[in-house]
LUMMAR-138705 format. One record per residue (C-alpha): x, y, z; residue number from 1. Coordinates in Angstrom, 3 decimals. Example, Ala and Ser with C-alpha at 12.3 -4.5 7.8 and 13.67 -1.06 7.14 Angstrom:
% residues 2
ATOM       east      north         up   seq
ATOM     12.300     -4.500      7.800     1
ATOM     13.670     -1.060      7.140     2
% end
This chain:
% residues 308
ATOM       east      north         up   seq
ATOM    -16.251     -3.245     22.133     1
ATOM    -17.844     -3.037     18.742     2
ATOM    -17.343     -5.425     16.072     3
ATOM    -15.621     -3.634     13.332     4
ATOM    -13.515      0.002     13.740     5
ATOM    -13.957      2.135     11.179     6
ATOM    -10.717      4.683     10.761     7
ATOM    -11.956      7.749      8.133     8
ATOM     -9.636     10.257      6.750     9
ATOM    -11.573     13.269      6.294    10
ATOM     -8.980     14.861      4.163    11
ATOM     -9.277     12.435      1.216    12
ATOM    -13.146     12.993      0.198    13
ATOM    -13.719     15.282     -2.246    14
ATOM    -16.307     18.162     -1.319    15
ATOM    -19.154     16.125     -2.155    16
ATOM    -18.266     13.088     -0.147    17
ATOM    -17.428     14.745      2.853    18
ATOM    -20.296     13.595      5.195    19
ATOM    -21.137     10.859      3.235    20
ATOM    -19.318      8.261      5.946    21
ATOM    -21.744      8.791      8.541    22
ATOM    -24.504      7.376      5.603    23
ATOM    -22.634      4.383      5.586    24
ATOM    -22.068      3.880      9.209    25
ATOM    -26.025      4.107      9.171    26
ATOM    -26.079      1.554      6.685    27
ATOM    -23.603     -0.838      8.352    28
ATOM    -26.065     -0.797     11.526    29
ATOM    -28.706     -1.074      9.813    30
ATOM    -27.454     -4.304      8.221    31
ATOM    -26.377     -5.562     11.484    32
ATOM    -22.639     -4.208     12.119    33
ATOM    -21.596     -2.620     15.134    34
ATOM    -18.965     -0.172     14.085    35
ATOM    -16.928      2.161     15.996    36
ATOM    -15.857      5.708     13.976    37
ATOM    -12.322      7.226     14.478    38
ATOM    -11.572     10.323     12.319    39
ATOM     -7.616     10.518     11.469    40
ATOM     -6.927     14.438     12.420    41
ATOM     -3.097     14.357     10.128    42
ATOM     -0.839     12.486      7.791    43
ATOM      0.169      9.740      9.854    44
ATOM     -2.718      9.721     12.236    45
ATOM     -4.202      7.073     10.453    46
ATOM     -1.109      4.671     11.546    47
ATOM     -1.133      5.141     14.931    48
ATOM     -5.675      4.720     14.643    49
ATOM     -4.077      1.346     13.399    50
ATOM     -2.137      0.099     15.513    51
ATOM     -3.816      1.579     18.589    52
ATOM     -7.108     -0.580     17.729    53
ATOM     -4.705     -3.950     16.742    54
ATOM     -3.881     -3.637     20.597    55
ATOM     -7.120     -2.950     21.440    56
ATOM     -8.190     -6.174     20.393    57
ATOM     -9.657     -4.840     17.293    58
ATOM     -9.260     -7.592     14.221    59
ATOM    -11.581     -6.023     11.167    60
ATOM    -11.395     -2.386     10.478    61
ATOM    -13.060     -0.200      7.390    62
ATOM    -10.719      1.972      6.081    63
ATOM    -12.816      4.988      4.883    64
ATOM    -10.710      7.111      2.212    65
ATOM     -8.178      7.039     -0.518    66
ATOM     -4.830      4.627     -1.253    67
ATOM     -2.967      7.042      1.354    68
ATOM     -5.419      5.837      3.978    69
ATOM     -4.975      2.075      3.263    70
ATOM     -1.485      2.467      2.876    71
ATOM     -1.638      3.964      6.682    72
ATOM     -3.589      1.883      8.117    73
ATOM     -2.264     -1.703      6.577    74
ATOM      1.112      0.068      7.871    75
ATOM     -0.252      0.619     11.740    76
ATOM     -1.424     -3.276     11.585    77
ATOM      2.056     -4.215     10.108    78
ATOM      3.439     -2.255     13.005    79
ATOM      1.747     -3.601     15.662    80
ATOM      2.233     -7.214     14.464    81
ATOM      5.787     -6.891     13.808    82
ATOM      6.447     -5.692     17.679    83
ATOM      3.822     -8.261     19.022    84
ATOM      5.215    -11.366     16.643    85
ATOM      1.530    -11.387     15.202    86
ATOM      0.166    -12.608     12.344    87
ATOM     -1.767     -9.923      9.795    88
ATOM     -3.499    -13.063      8.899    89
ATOM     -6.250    -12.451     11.731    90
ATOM     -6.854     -8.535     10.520    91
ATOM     -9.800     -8.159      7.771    92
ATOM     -9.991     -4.934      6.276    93
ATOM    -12.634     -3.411      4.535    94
ATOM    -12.529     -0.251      2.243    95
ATOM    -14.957      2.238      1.613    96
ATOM    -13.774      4.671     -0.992    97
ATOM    -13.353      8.203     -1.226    98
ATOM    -10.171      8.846     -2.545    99
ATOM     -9.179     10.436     -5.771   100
ATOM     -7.194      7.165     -7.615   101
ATOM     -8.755      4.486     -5.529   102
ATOM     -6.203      2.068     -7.097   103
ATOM     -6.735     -0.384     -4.648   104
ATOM    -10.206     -0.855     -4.993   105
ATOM     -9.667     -1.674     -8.619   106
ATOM     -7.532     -4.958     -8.104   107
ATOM     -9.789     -5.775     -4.937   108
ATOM    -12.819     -5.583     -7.635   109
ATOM    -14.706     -3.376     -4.892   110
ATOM    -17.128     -0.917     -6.567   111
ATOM    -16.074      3.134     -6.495   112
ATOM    -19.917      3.535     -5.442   113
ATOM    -19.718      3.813     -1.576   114
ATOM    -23.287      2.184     -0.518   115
ATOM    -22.291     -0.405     -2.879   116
ATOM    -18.965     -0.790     -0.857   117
ATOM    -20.865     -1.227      1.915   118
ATOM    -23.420     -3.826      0.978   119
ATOM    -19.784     -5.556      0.089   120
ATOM    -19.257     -5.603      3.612   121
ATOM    -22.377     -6.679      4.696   122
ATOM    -22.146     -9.386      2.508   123
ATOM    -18.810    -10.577      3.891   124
ATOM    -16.999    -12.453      1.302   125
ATOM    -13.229    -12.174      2.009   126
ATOM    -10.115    -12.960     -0.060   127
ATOM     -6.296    -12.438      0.844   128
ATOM     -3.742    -10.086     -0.094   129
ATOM     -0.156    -10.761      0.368   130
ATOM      1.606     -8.355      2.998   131
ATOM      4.754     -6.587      1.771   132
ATOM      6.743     -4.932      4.176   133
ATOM      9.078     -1.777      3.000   134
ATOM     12.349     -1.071      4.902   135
ATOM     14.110      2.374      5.054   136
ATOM     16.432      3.911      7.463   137
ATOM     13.701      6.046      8.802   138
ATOM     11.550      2.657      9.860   139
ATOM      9.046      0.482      8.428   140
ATOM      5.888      0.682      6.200   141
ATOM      3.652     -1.762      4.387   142
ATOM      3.113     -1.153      0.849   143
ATOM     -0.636     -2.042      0.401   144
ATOM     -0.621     -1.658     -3.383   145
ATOM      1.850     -0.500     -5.729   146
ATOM      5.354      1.787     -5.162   147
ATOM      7.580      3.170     -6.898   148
ATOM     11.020      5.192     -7.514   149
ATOM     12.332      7.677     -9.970   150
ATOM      9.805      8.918    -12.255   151
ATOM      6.859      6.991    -10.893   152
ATOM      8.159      8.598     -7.373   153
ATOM      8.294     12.386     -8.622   154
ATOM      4.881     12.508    -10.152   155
ATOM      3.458     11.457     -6.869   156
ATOM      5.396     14.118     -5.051   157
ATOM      4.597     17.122     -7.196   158
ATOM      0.822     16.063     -6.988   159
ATOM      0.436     15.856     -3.291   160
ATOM      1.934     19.264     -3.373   161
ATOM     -1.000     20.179     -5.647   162
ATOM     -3.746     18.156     -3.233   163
ATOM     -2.221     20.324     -0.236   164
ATOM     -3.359     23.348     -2.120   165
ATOM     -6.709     22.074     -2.936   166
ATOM     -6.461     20.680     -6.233   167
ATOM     -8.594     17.396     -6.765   168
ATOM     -9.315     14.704     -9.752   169
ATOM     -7.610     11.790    -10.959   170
ATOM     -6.135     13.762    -14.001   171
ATOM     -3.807     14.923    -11.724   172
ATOM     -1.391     12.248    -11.826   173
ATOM     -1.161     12.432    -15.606   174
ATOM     -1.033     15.932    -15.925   175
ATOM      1.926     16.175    -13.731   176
ATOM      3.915     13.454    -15.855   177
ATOM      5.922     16.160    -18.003   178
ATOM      7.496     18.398    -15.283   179
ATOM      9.605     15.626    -13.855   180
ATOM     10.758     14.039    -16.799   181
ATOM     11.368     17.215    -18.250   182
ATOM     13.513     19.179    -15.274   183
ATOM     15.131     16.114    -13.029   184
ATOM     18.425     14.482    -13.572   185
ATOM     18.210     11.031    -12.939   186
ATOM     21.239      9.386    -10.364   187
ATOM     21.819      5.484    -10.631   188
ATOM     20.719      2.497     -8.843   189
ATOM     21.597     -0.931     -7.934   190
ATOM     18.350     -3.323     -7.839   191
ATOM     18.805     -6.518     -6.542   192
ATOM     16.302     -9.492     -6.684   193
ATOM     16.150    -12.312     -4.431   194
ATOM     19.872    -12.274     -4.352   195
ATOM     20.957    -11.865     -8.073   196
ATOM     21.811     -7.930     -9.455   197
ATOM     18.956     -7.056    -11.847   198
ATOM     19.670     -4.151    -12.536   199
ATOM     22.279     -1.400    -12.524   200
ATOM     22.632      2.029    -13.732   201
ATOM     20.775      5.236    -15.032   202
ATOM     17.090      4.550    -15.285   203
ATOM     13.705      7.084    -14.911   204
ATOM     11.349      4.767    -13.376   205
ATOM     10.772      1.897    -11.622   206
ATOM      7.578      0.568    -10.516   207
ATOM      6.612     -2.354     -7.789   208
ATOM      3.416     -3.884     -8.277   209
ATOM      1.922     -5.974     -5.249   210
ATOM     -1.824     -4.861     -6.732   211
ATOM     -2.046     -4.202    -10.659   212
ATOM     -3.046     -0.246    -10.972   213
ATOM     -1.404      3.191     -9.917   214
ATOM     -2.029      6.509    -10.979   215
ATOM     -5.929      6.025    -11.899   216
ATOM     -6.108      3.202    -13.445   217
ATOM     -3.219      2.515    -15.186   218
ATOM     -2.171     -1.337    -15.270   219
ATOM      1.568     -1.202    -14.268   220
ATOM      2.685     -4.815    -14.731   221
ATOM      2.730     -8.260    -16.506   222
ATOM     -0.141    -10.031    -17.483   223
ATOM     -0.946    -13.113    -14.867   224
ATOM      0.337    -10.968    -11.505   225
ATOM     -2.083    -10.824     -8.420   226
ATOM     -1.283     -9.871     -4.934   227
ATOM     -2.466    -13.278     -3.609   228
ATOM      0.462    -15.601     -5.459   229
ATOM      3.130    -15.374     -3.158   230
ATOM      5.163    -12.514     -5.769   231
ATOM      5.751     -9.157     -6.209   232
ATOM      6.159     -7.313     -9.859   233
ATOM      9.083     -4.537    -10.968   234
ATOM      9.438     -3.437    -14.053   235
ATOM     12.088     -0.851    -14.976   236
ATOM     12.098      1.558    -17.501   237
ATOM     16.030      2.098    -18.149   238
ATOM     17.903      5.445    -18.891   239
ATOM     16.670      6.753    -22.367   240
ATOM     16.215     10.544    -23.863   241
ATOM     13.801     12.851    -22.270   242
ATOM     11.880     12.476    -25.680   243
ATOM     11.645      8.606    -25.446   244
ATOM     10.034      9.001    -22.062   245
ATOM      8.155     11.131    -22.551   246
ATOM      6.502      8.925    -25.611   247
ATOM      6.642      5.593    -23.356   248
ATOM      4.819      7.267    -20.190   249
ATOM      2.218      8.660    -22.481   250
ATOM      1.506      5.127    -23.990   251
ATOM      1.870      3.732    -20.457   252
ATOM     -0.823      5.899    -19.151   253
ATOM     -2.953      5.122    -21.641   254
ATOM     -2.508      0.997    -21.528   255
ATOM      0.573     -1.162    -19.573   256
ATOM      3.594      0.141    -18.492   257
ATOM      4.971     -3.060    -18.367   258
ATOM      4.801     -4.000    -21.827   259
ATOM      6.353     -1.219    -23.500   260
ATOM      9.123     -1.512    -25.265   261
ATOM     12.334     -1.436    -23.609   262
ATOM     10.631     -2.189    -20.237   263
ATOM     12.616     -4.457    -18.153   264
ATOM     10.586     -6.779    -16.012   265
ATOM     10.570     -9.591    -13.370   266
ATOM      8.717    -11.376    -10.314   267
ATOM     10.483    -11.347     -6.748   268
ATOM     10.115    -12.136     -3.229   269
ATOM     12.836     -9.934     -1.855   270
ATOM     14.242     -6.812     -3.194   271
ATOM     17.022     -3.892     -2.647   272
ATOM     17.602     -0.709     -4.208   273
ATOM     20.785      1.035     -3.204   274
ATOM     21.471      4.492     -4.931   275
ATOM     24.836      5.123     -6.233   276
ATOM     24.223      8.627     -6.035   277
ATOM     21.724     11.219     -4.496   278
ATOM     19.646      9.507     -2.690   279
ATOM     15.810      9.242     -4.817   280
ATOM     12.446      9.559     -3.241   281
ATOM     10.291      6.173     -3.075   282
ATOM      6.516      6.269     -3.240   283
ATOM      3.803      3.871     -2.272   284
ATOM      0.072      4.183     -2.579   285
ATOM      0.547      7.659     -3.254   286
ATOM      2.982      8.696     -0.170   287
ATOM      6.068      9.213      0.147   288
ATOM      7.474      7.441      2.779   289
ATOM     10.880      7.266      2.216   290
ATOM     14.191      7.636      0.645   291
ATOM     16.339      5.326     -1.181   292
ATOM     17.760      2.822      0.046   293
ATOM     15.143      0.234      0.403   294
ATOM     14.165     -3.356      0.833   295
ATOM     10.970     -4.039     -0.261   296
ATOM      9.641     -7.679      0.776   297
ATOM      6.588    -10.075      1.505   298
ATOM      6.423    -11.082      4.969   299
ATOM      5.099    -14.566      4.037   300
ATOM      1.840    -13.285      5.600   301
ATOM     -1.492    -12.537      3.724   302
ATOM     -4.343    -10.181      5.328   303
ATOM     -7.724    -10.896      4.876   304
ATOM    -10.031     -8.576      2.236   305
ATOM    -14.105     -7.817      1.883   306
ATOM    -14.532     -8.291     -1.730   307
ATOM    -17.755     -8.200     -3.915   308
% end
């Protein structure tokens, strides 16, 4: 068995990076890897790559791709460990990046260049990442990076739908903030933090930060937050006019969502959003894998990361 698995999601390169994973295969064995290639053929596919290599008695794996494909794979290991009673501790994951946000990468400090990701990996220097664990009705994912709900939630959705149809670029995200705040009515929610309400009412976004950036780039929470320290981040940006939000997102997008005015903000271990209405989409790392209600928590458990 080879030494490290590499899972690639063909889907996520743009045009020009298509083939480009095969260079750094090349360059991993050249440096002294032995890596293993599995193409994910489907959304999802990437998951059951995952999980299918954590019983294989694979324990470092290169995920090759965008936030989607982290957000798969981290869920597959998350999976597997959860069934087995194993610890995500004794997974390291690398990323090589091909994606069109690459938040991730951005917190991790790992370069957008992908030969430079790669002499990252060949250099070996890990750190850890706290593992958060997202609960919905329809089962279980892992949030590798940032989620969200409500407005945060809808832009995600309506750009996917323009990715399906070819559309690429990490404008996307921000040129898709209008339509939703613009056309959706926005239901209520009960948020609940480590046991003590937080929040309740009419609100148009709310945004969980285990990494620091979503949506290319933009920083989405308080100052002093890492995924390392035990702590997740929400901040909520309660029910105002169409106009106000409209002015907050566009400074947001341009700076911090969290510290704009109005913003409503604090650290948890534990949390639960119930809707007291029609049910709202939730997003993490740029998928949609669920509906409201969730439980979004760390498992106590931190996976090891190839940094720079």
């Amino acid at each position: 068995m080879k030494d490290w698995l590499m899972i690639v999601n063909p889907a996520s390169a743009s045009s020009s990076r298509k083939g480009n994973w095969k260079d750094c295969v090349r360059q991993l064995s050249e440096g002294g890897l032995s890596v293993e290639c599995r193409l994910s053929d489907y959304p999802g596919h990437s998951v059951e790559l995952a999980r299918a290599a954590a019983a294989e008695g694979f324990r470092k794996l290169i995920s090759v791709g965008g936030d989607g494909t982290i957000h798969e794979l981290m869920t597959g290991l998350l999976r597997w460990c959860d069934a087995e009673k194993a610890d995500m501790g004794d997974f390291t994951l690398a990323v090589v990046p091909v994606g069109t946000g690459n938040d991730w990468i951005r917190t991790a400090g790992i370069p957008a260049d992908m030969s430079a990701a790669v002499q990252c990996i060949l250099a070996g220097h890990t750190a850890r990442e706290d593992v958060v664990r997202l609960t919905f009705e329809n089962g279980t994912y892992c949030m590798a990076n940032v989620g969200g709900i409500g407005l945060d939630a809808d832009i995600c959705y309506y750009t996917n739908k323009l990715k399906k149809r070819g559309y690429r670029g990490g404008l996307l995200y921000k040129v898709m903030t209008p339509y939703p705040i613009l056309v959706k009515k926005r239901d209520p929610v009960e948020i609940v933090c480590d046991g003590e309400l937080f929040f309740k009412g009419r609100f148009y976004s709310a945004v969980i930060g285990n990494g620091i950036y979503r949506g290319g780039g933009v920083r989405q929470n308080e100052a002093g937050g890492a995924w390392d320290d035990g702590l997740l981040e929400l901040s909520v940006m309660p029910a105002v006019s169409r106009a106000r939000a409209t002015v907050l997102m566009a400074r947001a997008l341009s700076g911090n969502f969290a510290v704009q005015p109005g913003i409503l903000s604090r650290r948890f271990r534990r949390m639960t959003v119930t809707p007291l209405g029609t049910p709202d989409r939730f997003e993490s790392d740029g998928e949609i894998p669920g509906t409201l209600p969730v439980t979004v928590e760390l498992t106590g458990q931190q996976i090891k990361i190839i940094v720079p």
